[in-house]
C-alpha positions in Angstrom: -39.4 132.4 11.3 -36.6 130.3 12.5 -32.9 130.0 11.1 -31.4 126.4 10.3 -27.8 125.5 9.5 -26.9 123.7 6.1 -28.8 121.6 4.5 -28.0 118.2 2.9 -25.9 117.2 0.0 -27.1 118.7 -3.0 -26.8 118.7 -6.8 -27.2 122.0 -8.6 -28.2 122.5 -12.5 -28.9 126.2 -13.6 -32.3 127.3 -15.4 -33.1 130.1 -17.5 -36.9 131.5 -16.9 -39.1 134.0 -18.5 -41.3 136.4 -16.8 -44.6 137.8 -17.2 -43.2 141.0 -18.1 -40.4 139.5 -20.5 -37.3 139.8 -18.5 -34.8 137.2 -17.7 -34.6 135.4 -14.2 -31.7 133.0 -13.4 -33.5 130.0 -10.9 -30.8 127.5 -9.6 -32.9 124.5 -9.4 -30.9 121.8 -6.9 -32.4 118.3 -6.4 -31.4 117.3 -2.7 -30.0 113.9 -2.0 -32.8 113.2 0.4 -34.7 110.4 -1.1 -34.2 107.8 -3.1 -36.3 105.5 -5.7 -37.7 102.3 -4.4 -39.3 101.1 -7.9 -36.2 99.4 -9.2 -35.8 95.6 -9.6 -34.2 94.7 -6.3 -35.7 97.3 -4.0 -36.7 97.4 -0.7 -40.8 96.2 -1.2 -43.5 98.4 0.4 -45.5 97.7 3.4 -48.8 98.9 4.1 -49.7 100.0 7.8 -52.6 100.5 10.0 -53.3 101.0 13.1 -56.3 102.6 15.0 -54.6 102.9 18.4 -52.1 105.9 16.7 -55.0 107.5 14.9 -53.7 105.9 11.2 -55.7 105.4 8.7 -53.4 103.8 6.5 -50.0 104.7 5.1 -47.5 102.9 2.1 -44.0 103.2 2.2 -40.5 101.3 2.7 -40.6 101.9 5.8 -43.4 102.9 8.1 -43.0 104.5 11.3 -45.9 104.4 13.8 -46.4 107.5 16.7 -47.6 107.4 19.4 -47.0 110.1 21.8 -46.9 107.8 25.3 -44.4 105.8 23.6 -42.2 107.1 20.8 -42.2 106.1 16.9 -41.9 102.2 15.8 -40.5 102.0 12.6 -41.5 98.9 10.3 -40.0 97.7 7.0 -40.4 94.2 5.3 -36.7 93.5 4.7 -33.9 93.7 7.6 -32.5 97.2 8.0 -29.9 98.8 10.1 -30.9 98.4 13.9 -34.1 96.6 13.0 -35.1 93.2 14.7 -37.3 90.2 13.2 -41.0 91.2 14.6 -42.7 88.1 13.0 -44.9 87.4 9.9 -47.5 89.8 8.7 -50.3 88.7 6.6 -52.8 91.9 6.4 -54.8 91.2 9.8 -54.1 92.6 13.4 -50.4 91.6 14.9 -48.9 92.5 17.9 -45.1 93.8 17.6 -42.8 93.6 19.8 -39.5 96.0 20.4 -36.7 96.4 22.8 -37.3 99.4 24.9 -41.1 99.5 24.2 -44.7 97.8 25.3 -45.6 95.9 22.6 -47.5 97.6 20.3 -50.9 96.6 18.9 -50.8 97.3 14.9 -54.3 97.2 13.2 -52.9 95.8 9.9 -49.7 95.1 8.5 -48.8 93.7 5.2 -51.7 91.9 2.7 -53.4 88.7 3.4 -52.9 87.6 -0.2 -49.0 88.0 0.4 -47.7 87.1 4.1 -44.3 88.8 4.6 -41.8 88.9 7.1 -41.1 92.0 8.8 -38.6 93.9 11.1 -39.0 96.5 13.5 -37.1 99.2 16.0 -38.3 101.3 18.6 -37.1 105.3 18.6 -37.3 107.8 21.5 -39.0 110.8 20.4 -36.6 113.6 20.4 -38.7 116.7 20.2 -43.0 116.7 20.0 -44.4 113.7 21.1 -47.0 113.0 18.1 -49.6 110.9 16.9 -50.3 109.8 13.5 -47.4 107.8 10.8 -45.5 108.4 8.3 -43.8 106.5 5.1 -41.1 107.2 2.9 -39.3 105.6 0.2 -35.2 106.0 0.7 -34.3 102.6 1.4 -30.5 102.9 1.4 -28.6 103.8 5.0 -25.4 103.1 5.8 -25.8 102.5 9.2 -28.5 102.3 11.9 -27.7 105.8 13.0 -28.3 107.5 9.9 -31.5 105.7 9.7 -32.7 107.0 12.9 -31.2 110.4 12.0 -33.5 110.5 8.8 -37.0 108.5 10.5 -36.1 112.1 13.2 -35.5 115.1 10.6 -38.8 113.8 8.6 -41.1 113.6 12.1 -39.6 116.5 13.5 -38.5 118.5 10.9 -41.1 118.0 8.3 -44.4 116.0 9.5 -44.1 118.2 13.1 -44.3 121.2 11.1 -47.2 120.8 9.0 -50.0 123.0 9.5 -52.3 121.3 12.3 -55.3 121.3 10.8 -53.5 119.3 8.2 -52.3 116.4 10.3 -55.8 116.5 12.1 -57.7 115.7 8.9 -55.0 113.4 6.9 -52.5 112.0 10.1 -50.8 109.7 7.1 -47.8 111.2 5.6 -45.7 110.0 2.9 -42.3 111.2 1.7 -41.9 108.9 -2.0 -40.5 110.1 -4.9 -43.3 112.3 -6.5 -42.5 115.2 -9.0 -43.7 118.8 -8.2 -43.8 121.6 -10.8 -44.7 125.0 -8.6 -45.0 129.0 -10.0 -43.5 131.3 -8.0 -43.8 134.9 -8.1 -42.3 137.1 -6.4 -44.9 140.4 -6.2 -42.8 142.9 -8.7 -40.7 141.3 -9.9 -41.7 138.5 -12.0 -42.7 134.7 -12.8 -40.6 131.2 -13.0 -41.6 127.9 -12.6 -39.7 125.5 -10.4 -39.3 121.5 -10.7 -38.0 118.8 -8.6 -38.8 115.7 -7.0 -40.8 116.1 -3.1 -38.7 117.2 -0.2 -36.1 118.5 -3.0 -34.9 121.9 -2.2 -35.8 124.7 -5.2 -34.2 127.7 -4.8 -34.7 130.6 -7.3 -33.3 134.2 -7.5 -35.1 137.4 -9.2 -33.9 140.2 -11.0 -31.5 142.3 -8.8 -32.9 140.4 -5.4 -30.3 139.6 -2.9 -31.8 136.9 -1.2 -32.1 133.3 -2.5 -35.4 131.9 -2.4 -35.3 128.4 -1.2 -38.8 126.3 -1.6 -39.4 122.5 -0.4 -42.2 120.6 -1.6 -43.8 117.8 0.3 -47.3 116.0 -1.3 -50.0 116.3 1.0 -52.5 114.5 -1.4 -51.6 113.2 -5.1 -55.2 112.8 -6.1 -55.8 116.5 -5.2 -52.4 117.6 -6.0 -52.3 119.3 -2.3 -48.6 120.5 -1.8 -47.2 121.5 1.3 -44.7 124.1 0.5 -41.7 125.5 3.3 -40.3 128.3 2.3 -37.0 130.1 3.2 -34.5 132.5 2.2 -30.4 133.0 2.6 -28.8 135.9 1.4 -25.6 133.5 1.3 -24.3 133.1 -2.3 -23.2 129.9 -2.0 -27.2 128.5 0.0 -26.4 125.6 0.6 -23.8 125.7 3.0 -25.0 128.4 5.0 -27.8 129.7 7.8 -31.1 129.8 5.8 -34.4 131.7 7.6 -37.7 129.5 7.0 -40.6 131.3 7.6 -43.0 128.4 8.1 -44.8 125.8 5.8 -47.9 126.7 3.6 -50.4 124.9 2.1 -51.4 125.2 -2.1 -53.1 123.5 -4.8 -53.7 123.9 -8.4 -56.3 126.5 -8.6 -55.2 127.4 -5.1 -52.6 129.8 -4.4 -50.8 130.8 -1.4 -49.1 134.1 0.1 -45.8 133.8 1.7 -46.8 137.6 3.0 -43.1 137.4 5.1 -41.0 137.1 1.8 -43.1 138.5 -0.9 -43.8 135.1 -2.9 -47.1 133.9 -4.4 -46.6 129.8 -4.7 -49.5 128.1 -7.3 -48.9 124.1 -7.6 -48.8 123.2 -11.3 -48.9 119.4 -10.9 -47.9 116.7 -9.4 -46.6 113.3 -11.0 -46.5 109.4 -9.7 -43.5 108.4 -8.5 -41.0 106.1 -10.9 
């Protein structure tokens, strides 16, 4: 288990849920301002990446970031973006980009051959586990180029860092987009209720006369499959979102597929997962 400090911004709405047994459990259902929607006329367009040399087998998103653990993350977009640099044309074939503060890199594929498009590119320090593999995402609004970098490092350290090993071993292409998650959670004695948010949205949910708030983060592992990587946490805090939280580790479910959070009593079972809009 470890203990973080508050999370981001949220917004809260209140659900009423019905347990197996019939009685009443209040879930506080917050949607965190993590991500945003790219599919909008006038968004950022996505890029898709590959590249042998960090182990990628191909990832969507708008933005890319690349790892590689002898020289730090390169993040790719196809429109200019806080702290990015012009790093050519891509047109779906091998292209060699180049970064302050980094060895050119040698990118397997970028982009579509049907479509040539320009792209941009900065070079990021790793900050904690040098890692291999990539990882998209889909927020395509930041202020400025530090809370850009402050983001691409929460989701490889925070999130992508964290998922179970075996995991990155087998699919080293992460995505953070826009999906919705619908998760049971039961809490052993106590009851039923069904959460629903958008990926990387924290759900928190409270039963019966249970201090603690339960706090659970969906990330898609695989649409197709529905394979949901779940952290889980708890705060005894009333107001959760401004104070410490203890996460006791991310776990791995699918429909059909249960997991056991042993450390906090919860059983999660993924319900479905929807395409991002």
């Amino acid at each position: 288990m470890h203990t973080t400090a508050s999370s981001p911004a949220v917004k809260i709405r209140t659900a009423v849920a019905t347990t197996a047994i019939g009685a009443v459990v209040t879930a506080m259902v917050c949607v965190a301002t993590v991500h945003a929607s790219t599919n909008i006329p006038g968004g950022r367009p996505s890029l898709r990446v590959e590249s042998e040399a960090q182990g990628c087998p191909g990832v969507d998103g708008a933005y890319v970031a690349l790892l590689d653990p002898a020289r730090g993350i390169l993040l790719l977009s196809a429109a200019p973006f806080p702290g990015g640099s012009p790093a050519g044309t891509a047109a779906g074939r091998p292209m060699t980009v180049g970064v302050a503060h980094s060895q050119p890199w040698h990118v397997s594929r970028i982009g579509d051959a049907s479509a040539p498009i320009r792209v941009w590119a900065v070079h990021y320090a790793f900050r904690g586990e040098a890692l291999r593999g990539c990882v998209g995402f889909d927020k395509d609004r930041f202020s400025a180029a530090g809370d850009l970098a402050s983001y691409v490092h929460w989701l490889v350290g925070s999130v992508y860092a964290h998922l179970p090993q075996a995991e990155r071993e087998s699919s080293p292409a992460f995505r953070l987009s826009n999906r919705g998650v619908r998760l049971r959670v039961s809490h052993h004695g106590l009851g039923t209720v069904d959460l629903k948010g958008k990926e990387g949205a924290t759900l928190a949910c409270r039963f019966g006369n249970e201090d603690r708030i339960f706090l659970v983060i969906p990330f898609v592992l695989d649409q197709a499959e529905e394979r949901v990587a779940v952290e889980v946490g708890f705060t005894d805090q009333p107001y959760w979102e401004a104070g410490e939280k203890t996460m006791t580790g991310f776990f791995v479910a699918s429909p059909g597929t249960p997991v056991s959070v042993p450390d906090v009593g919860l059983e999660i079972a993924v319900l479905d997962v929807a395409s991002p809009h």
